[in-house]
Backbone bond lengths (Angstrom), bond angles and torsions (degrees), N, CA, C in turn:
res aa  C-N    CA-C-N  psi(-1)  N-CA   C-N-CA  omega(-1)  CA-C   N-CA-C  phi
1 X - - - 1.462 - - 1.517 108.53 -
2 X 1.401 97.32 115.79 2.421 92.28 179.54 1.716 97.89 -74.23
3 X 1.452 105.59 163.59 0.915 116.76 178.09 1.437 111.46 -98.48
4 X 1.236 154.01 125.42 1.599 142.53 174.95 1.579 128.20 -105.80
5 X 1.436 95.91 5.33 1.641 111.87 170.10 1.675 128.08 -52.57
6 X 1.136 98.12 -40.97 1.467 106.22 170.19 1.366 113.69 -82.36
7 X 0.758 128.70 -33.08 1.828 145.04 171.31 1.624 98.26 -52.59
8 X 1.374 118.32 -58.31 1.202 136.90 -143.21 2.166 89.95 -95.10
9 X 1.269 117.54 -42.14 1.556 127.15 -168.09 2.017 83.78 -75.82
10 X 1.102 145.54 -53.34 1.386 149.46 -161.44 1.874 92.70 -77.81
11 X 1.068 116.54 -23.38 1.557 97.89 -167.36 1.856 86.85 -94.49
12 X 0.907 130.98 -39.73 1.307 146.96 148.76 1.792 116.08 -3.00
13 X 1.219 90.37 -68.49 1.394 120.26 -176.89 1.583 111.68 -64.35
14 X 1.491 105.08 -51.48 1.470 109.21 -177.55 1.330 118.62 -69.86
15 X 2.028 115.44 -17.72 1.117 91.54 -159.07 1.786 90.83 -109.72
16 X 1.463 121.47 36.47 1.051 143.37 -167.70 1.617 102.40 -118.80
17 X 1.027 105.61 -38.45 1.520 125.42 161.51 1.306 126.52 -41.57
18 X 1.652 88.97 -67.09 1.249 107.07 167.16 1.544 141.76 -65.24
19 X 1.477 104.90 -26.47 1.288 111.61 142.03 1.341 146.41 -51.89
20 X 1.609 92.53 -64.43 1.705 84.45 151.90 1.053 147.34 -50.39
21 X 1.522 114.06 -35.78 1.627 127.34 165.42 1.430 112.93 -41.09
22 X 0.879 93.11 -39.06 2.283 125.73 -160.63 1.782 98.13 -61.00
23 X 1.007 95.38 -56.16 1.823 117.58 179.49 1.034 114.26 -95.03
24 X 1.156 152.34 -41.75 0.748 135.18 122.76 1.855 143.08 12.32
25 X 1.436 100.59 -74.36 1.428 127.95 155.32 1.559 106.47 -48.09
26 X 1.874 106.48 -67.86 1.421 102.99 -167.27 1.896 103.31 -50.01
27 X 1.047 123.14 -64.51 1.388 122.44 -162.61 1.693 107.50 -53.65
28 X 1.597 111.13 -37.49 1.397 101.31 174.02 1.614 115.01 -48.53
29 X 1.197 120.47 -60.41 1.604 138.32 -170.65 1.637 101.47 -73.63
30 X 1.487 149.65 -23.89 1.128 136.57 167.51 1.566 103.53 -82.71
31 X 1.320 128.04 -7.12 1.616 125.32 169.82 1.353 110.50 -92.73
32 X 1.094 116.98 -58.98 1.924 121.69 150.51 1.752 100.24 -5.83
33 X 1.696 101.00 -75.16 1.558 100.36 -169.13 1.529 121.95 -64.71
34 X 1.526 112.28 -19.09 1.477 98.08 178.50 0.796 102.95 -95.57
35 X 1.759 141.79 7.42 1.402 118.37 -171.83 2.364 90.95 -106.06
36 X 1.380 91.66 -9.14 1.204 86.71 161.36 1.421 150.86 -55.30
37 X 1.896 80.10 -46.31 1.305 108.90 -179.94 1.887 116.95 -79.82
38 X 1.257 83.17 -25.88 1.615 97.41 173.53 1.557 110.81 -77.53
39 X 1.501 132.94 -48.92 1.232 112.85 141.93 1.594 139.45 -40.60
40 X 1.261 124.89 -39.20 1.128 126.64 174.88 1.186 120.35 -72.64
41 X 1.771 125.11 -33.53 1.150 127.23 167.24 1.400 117.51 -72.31
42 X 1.563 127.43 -13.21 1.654 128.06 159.33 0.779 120.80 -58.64
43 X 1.676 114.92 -41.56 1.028 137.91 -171.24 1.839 125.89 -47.49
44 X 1.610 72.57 -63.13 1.881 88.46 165.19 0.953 128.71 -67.46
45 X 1.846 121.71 -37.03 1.194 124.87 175.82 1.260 106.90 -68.76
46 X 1.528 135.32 -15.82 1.533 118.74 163.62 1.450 105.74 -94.21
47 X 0.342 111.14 14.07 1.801 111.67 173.42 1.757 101.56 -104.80
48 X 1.324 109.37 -44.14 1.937 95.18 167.88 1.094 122.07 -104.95
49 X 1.768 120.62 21.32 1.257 114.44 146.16 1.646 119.19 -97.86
50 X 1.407 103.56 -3.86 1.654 98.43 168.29 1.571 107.13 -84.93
51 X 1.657 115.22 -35.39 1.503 104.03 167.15 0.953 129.49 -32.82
52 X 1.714 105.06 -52.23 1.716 119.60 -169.01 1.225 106.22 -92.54
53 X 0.869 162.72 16.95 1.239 159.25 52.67 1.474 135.91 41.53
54 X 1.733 104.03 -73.85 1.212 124.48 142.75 1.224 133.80 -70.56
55 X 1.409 134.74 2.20 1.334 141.91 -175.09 1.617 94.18 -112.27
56 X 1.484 118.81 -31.07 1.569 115.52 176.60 1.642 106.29 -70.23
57 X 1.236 124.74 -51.93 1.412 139.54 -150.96 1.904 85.63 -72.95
58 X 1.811 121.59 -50.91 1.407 105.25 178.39 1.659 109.92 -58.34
59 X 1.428 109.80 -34.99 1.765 96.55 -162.95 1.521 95.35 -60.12
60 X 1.543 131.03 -51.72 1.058 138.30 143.92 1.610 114.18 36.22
61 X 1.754 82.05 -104.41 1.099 81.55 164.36 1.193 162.40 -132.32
62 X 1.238 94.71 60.69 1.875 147.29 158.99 0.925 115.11 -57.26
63 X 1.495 102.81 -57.08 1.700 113.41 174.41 1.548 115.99 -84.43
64 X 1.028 126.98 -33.52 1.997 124.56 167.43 1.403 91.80 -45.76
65 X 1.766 137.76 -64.87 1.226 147.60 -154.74 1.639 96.67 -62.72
66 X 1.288 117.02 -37.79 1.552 92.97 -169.96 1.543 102.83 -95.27
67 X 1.799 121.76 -8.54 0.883 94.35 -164.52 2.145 114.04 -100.32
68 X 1.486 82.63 4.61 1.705 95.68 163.85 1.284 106.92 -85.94
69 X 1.195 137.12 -19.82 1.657 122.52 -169.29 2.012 94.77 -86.44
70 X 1.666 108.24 -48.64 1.067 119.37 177.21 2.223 119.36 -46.55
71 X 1.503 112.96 -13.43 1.450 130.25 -158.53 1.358 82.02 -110.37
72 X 1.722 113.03 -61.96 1.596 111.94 -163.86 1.924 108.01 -56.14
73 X 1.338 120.78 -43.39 1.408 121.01 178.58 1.357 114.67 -67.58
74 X 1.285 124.77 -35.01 1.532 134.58 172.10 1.651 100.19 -55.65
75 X 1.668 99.87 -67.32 1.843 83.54 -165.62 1.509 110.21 -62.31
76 X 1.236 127.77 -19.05 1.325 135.80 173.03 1.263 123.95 -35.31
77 X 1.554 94.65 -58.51 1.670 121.29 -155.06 1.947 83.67 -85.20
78 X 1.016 110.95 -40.29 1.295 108.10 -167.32 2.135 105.01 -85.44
79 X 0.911 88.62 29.54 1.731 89.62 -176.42 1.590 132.35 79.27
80 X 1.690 98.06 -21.22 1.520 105.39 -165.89 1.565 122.87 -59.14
81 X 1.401 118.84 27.70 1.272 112.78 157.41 1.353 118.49 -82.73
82 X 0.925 146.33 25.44 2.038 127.76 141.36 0.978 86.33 90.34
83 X 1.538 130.66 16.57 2.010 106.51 -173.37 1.662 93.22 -96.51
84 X 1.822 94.97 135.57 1.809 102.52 173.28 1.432 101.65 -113.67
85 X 1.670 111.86 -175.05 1.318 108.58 -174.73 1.705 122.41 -87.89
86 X 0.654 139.42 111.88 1.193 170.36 -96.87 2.162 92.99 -82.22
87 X 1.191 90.26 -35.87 1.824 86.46 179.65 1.681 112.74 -82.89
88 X 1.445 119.56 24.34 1.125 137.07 142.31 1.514 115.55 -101.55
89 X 0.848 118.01 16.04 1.641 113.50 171.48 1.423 102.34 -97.74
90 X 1.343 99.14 141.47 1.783 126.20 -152.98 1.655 118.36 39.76
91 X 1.756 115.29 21.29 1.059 117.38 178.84 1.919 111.78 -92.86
92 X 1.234 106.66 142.03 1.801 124.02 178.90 1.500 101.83 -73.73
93 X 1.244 109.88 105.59 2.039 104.83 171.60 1.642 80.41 -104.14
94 X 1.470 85.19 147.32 2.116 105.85 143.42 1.193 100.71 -119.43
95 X 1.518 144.67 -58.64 1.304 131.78 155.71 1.254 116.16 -142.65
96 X 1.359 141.77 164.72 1.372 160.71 -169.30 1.772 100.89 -51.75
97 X 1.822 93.34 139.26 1.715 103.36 175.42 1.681 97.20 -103.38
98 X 1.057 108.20 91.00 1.580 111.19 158.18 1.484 113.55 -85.36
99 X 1.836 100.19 150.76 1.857 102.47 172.89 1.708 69.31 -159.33
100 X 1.788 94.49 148.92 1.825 111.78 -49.57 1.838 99.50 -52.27
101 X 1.392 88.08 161.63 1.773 112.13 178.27 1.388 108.24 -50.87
102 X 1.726 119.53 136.54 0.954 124.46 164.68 1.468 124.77 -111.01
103 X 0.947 134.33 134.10 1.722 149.84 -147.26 2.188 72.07 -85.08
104 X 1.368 120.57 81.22 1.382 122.68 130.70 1.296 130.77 -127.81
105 X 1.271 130.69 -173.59 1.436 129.45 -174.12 1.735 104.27 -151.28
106 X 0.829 104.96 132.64 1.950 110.14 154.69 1.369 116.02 -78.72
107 X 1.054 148.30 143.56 1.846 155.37 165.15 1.335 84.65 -104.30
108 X 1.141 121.85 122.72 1.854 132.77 144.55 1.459 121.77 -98.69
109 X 1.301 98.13 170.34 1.633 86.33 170.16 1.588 96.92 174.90
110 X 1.618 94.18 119.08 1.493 114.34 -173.28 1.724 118.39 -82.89
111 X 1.286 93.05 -178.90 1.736 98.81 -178.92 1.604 140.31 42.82
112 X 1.341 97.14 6.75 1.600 88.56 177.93 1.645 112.52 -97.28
113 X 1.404 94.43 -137.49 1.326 147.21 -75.43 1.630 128.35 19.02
114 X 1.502 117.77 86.93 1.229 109.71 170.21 1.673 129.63 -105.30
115 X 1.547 105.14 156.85 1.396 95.97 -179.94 2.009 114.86 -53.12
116 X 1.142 94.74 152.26 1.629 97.27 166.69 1.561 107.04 56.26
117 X 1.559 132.99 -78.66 1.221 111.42 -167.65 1.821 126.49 -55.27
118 X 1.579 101.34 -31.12 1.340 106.84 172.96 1.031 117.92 -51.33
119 X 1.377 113.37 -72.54 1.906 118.49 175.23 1.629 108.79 -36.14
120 X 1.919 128.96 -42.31 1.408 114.93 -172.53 1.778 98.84 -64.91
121 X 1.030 115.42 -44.54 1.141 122.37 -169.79 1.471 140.86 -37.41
122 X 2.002 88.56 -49.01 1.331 127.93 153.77 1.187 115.39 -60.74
123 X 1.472 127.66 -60.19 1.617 121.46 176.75 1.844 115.42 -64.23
124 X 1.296 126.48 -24.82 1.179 142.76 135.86 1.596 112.46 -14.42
125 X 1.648 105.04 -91.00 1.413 104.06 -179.08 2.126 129.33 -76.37
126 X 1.378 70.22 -4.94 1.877 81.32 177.22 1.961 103.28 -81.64
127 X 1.429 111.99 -50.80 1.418 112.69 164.27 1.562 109.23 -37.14
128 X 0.970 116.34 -67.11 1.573 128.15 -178.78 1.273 105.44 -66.89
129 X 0.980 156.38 -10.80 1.698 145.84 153.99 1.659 89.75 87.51
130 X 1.278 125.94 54.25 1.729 122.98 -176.40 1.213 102.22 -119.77
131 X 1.482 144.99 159.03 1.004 148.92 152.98 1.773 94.16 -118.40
132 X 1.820 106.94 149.16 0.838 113.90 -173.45 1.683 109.16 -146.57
133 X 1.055 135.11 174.90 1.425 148.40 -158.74 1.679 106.49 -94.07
134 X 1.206 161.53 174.91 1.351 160.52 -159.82 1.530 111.27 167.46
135 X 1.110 137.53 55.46 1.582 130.43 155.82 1.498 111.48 -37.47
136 X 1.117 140.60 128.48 0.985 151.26 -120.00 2.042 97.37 -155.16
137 X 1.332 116.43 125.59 1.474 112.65 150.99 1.138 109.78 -107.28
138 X 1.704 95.58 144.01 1.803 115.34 -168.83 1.225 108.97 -59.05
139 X 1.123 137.53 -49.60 1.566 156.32 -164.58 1.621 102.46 -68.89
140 X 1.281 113.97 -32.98 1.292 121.71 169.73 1.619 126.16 -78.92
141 X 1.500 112.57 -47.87 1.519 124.66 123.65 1.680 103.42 23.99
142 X 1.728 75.39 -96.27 1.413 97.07 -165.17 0.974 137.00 -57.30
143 X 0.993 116.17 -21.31 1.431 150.88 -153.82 2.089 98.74 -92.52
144 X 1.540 108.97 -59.87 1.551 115.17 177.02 1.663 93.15 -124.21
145 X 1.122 121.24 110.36 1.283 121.75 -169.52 1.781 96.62 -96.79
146 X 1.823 101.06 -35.88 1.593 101.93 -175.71 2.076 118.42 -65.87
147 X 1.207 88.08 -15.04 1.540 90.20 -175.87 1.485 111.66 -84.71
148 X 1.398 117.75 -13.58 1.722 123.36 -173.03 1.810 82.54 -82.73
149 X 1.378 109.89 -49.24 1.284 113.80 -167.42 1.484 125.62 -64.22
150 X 1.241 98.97 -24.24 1.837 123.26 154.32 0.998 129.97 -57.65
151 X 1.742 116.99 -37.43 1.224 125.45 168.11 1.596 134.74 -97.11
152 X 1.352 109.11 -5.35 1.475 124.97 140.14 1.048 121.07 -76.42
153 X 1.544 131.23 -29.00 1.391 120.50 170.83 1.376 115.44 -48.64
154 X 1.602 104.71 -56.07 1.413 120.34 -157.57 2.026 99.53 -84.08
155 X 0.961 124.88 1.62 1.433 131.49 164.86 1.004 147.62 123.35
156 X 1.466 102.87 -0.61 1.733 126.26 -139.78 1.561 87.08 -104.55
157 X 1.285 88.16 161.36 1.948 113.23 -179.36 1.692 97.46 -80.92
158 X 1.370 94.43 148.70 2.001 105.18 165.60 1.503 81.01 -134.12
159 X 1.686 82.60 139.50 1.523 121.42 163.25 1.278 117.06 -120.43
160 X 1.259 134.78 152.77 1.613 150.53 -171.62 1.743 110.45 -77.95
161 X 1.209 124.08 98.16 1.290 93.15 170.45 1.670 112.09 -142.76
162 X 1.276 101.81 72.20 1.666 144.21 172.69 1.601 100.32 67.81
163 X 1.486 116.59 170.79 1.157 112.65 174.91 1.476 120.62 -88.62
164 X 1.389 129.55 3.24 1.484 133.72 -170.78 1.305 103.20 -127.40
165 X 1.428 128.92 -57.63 1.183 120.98 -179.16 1.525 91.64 117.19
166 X 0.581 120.54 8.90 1.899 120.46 178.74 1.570 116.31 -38.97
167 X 1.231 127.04 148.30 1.339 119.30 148.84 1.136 137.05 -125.39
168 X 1.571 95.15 -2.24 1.601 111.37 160.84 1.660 142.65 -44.02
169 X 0.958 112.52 159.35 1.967 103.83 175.70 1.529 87.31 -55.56
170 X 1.550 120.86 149.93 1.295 132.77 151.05 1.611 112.23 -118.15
171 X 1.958 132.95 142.02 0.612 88.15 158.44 1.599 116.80 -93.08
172 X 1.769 96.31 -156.40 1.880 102.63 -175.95 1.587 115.11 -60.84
173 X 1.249 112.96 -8.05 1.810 112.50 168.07 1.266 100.17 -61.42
174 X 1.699 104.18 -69.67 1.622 121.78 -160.07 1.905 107.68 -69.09
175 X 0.824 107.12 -25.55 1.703 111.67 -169.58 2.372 80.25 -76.18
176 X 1.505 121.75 -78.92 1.307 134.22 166.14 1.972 96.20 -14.11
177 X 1.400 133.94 -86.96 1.555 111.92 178.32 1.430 124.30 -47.67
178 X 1.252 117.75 -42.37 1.666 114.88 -168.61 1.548 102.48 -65.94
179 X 1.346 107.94 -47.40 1.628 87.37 172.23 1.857 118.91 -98.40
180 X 1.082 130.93 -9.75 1.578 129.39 165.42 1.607 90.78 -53.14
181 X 1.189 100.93 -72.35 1.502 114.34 -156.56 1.650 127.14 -56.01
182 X 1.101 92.12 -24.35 1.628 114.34 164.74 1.675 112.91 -81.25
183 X 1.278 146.42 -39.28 1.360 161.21 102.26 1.573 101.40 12.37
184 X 1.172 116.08 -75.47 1.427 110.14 -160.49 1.637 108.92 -90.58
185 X 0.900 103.18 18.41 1.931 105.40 165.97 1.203 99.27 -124.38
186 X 1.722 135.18 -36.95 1.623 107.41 160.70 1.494 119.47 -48.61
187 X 1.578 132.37 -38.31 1.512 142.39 169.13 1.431 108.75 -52.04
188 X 1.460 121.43 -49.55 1.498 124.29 -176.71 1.291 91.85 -65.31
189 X 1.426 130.12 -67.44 1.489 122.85 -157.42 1.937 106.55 -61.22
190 X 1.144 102.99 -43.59 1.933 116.02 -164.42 1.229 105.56 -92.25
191 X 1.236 131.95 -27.76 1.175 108.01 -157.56 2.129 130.69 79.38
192 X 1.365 86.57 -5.14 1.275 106.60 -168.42 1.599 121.99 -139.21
193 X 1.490 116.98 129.33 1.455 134.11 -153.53 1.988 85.64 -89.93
194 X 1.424 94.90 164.90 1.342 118.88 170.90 1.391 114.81 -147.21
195 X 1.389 108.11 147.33 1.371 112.45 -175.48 1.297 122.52 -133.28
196 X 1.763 107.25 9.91 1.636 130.56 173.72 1.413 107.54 -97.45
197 X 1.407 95.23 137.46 1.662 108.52 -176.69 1.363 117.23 -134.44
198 X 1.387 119.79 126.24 1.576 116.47 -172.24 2.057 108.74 -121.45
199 X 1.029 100.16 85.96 1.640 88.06 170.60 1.281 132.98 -52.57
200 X 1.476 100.79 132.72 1.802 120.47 -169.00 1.405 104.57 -47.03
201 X 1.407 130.82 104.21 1.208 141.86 173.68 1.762 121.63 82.68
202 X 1.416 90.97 24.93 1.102 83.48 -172.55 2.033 132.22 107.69
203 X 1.622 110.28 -51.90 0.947 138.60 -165.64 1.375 116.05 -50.02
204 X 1.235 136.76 115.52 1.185 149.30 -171.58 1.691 123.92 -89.56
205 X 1.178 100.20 -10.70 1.743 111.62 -151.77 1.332 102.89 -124.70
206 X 1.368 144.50 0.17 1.268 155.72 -164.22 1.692 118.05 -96.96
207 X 1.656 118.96 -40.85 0.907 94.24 146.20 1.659 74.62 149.27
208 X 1.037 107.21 -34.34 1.693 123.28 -177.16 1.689 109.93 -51.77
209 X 1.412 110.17 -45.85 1.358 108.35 167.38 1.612 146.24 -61.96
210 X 1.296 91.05 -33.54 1.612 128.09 169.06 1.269 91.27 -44.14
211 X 1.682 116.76 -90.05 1.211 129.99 -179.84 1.305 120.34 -18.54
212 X 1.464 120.96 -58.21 1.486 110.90 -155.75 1.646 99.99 -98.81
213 X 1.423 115.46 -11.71 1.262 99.57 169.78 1.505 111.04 -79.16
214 X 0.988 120.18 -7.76 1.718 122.38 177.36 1.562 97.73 -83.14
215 X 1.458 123.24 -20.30 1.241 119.51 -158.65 1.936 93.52 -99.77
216 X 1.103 118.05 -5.66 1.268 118.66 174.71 1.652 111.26 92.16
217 X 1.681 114.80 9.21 1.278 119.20 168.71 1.574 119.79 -75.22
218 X 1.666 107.34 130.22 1.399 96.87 165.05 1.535 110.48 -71.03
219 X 1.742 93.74 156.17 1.308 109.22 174.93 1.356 109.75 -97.81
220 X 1.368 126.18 118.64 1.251 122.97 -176.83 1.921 106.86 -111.92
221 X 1.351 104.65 129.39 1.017 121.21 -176.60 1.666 115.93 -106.54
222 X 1.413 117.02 -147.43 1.300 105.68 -179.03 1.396 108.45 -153.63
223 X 1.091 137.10 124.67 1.267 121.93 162.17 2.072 133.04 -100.12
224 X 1.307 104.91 0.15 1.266 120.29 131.52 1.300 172.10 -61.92
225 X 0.852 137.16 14.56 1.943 140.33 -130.93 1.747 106.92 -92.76
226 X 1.535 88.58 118.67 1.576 114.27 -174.88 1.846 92.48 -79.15
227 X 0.953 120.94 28.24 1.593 107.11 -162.47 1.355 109.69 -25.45
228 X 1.300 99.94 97.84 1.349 116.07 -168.65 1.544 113.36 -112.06
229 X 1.491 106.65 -5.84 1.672 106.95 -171.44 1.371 95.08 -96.87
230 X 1.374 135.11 -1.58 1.185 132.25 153.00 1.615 136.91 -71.50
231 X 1.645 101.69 -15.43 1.568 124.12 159.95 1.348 110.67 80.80
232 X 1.554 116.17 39.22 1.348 99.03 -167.66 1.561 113.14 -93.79
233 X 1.192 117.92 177.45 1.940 124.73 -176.83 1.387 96.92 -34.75
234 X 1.230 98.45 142.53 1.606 105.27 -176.02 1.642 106.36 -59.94
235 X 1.237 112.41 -39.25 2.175 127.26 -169.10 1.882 86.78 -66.74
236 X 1.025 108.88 -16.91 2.124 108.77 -172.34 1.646 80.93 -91.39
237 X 1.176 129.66 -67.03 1.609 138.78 -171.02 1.470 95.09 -14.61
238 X 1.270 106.12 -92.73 1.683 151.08 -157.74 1.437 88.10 -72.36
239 X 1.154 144.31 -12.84 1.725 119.31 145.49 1.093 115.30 -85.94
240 X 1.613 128.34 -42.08 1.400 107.84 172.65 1.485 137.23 -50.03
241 X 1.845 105.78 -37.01 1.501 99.53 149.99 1.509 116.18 -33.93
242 X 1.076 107.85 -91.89 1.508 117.78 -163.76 1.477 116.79 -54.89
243 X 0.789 120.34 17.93 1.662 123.96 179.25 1.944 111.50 -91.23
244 X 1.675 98.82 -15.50 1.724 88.63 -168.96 1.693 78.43 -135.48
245 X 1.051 114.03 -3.08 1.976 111.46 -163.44 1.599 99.95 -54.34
246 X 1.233 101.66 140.51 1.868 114.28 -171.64 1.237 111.29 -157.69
247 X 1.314 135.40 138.51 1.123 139.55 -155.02 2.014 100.70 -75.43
248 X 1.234 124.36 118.22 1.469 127.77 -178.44 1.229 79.98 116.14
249 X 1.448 158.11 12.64 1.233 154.95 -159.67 1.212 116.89 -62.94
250 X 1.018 161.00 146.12 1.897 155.48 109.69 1.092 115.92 -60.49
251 X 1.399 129.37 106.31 1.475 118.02 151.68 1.137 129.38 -109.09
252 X 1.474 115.10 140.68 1.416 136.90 -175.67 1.882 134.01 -64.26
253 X 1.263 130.55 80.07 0.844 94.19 -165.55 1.867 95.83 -137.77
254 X 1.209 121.01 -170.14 1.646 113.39 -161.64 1.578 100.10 -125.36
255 X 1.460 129.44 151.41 1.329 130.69 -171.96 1.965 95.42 -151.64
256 X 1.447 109.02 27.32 1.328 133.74 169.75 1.127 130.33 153.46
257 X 1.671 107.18 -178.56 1.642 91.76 -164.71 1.608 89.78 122.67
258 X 1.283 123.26 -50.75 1.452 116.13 -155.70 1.718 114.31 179.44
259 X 1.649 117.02 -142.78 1.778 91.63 -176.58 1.573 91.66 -87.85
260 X 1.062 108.80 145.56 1.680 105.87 170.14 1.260 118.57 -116.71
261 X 1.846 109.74 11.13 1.758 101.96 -166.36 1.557 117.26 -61.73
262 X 1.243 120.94 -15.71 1.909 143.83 176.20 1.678 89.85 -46.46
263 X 1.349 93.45 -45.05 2.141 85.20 -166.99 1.357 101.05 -118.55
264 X 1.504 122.69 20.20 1.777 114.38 156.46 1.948 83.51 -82.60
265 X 1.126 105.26 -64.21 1.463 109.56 -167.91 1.503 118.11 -45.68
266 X 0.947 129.97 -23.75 1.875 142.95 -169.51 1.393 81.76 -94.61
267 X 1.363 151.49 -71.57 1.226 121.16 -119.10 1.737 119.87 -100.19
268 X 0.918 90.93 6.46 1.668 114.52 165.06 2.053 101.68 -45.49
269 X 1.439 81.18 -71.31 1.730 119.61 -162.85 1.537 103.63 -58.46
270 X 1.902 102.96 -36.45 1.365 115.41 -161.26 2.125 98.17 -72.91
271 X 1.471 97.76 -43.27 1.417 112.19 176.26 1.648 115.45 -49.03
272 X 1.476 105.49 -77.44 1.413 123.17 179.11 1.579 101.65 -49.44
273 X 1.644 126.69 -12.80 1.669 109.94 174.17 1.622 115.13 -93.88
274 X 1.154 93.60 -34.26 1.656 98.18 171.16 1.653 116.52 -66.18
275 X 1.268 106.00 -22.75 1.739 97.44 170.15 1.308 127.49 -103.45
276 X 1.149 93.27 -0.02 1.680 103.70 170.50 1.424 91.81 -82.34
277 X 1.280 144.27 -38.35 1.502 130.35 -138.45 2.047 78.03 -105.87
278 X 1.278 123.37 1.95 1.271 114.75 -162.23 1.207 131.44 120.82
279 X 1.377 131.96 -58.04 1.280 135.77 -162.02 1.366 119.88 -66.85
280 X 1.377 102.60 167.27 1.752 102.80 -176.40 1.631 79.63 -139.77
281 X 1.897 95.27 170.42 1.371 107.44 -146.51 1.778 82.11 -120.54
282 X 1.931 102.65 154.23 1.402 100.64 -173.58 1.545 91.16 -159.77
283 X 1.572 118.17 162.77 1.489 124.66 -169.40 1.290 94.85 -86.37
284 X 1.031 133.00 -171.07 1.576 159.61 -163.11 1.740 92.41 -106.31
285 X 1.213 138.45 -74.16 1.267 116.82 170.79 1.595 125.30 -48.11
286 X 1.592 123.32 -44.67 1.452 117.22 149.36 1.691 141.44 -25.46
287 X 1.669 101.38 -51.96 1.053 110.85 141.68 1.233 147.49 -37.57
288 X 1.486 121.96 -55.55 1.020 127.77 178.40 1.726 125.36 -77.50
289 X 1.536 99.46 -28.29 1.403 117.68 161.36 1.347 132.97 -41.30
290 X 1.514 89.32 -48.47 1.867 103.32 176.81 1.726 110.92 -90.07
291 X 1.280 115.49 -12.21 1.374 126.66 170.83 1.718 109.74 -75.13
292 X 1.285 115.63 -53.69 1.353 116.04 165.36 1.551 127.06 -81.31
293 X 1.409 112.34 6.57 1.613 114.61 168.12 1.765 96.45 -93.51
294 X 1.406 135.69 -47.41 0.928 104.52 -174.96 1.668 122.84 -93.64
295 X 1.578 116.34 9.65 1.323 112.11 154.28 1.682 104.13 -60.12
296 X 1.199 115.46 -66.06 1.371 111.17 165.18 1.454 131.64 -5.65
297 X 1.385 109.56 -80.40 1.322 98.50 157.77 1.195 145.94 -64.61
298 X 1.265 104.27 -25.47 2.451 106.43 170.46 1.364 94.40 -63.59
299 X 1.472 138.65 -28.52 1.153 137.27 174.33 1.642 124.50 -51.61
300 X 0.990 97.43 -77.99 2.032 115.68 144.03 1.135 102.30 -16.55
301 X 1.283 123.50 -91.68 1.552 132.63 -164.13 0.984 100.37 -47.91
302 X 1.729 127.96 -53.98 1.784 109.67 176.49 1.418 117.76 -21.01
């Protein structure tokens, strides 16, 4: 009698084999597909987060585009082009000839557009309902174009005050770019011309002045000075204001250039002192407005 058990336990085996092989296989190739699908579904999801991505960055700047044309017609409509009356063109102010004196003031503020102090500065005079004056370097301009554009939004005058900051002799080429050229990137950035000019430190004799009074810029000077780019104790700050402050006043003070927190911190104090003593606050073209309305009239009355 053969035996067929072993015959029968080996065919057993193989076709146990074969099963497993079987499933084996299947689970290899159904993991294949989800890791497919799991690639392919990354896939897409980076592919429509670079869309959206790029569809954010156009609305972007879609919206910067409308919202400079929307700033440039506002300061427009609202006067904020810097235009004064015309018998200050190529004329030297330090501050306004009132009769009789009126309890106002100018706020200036040199050297920027800078990071951080500008913006305190701005939220500063926007709390306070102030508009204030901004000479501006070109190079700086360029540098934060949205913060010039921040400060025409919100109302304030820009003035020219070269693109380098030089204080050197220039000649009439180089004196002609620092201020053209500084001019026509406040226009690129604003939308809006200026016709106020403040020389870098002051300096009269360099070559810079020449120029823009030929160019029909007022020269705006100061009859205040917070010497503030020297950084001293804020209680030193806020007396040097007030040490020359006079009603038709200019005061001097910096919102770049360097650290300026001495006069984010002062000008709180500097505000709330001038209105206690009276005064109300006005731009440099404001100024000059009410300076040439009442020449105007002693004129008349002649």
């Amino acid at each position: 009698m053969i035996n067929n058990k072993p015959s029968l336990w080996t065919s057993g085996k193989l076709v146990w084999l074969l099963i497993f092989c079987g499933s084996l296989s299947l689970i290899l190739i159904r993991l294949n597909k989800i890791n497919l699908l799991q690639v392919q579904s990354k896939q897409t999801l980076n592919l429509n987060n670079i869309a959206a991505n790029v569809l954010t960055q156009q609305r972007v700047e879609e919206f910067k585009t409308v919202m400079l044309k929307s700033w440039q017609q506002e300061a427009q409509v609202k006067g904020f082009s810097d235009s004064i009356p015309s018998s200050f063109q190529g004329a030297i102010i330090e501050a306004a000839k009132l009769s009789p004196p009126q309890k106002i003031i100018a706020l200036t503020f040199d050297d920027g557009p800078w990071p951080e102090s500008t913006a305190e500065i701005l939220d500063i005079l926007k709390k306070n309902q102030i508009k204030g004056t901004f000479f501006v370097v070109g190079q700086n301009v360029k540098n934060y174009p949205n913060l010039l554009k921040q400060e025409i939004a919100e109302g304030h005058v820009i003035g020219n005050h070269t693109w380098h900051h030089w204080y050197q002799f220039l000649n009439p080429q180089a004196a002609a770019y620092e201020i053209d050229h500084t001019s026509d990137l406040i226009f690129q950035t604003t939308g809006l011309k200026t016709n106020l000019f403040r020389p870098p430190g002051g300096f009269m004799h360099n070559g810079v002045v020449n120029y823009a009074r030929n160019s029909k810029y007022a020269i705006i000077l100061w009859s205040s000075d917070s010497v503030d780019y020297s950084r001293p104790a804020v209680p030193k700050l806020i007396a040097n204001v007030f040490r020359e402050a006079k009603p038709g006043g200019i005061v001097l003070m910096h919102d770049g250039g360097g650290n300026r927190s001495k006069t984010v911190e002062a000008l709180p104090q500097i505000i709330a002192s001038f209105r206690k003593q009276g005064y109300r606050f006005v731009t440099i073209p404001e100024l000059l407005e009410i300076e040439d309305k009442k020449q105007r009239l002693i004129e008349t009355r002649k």
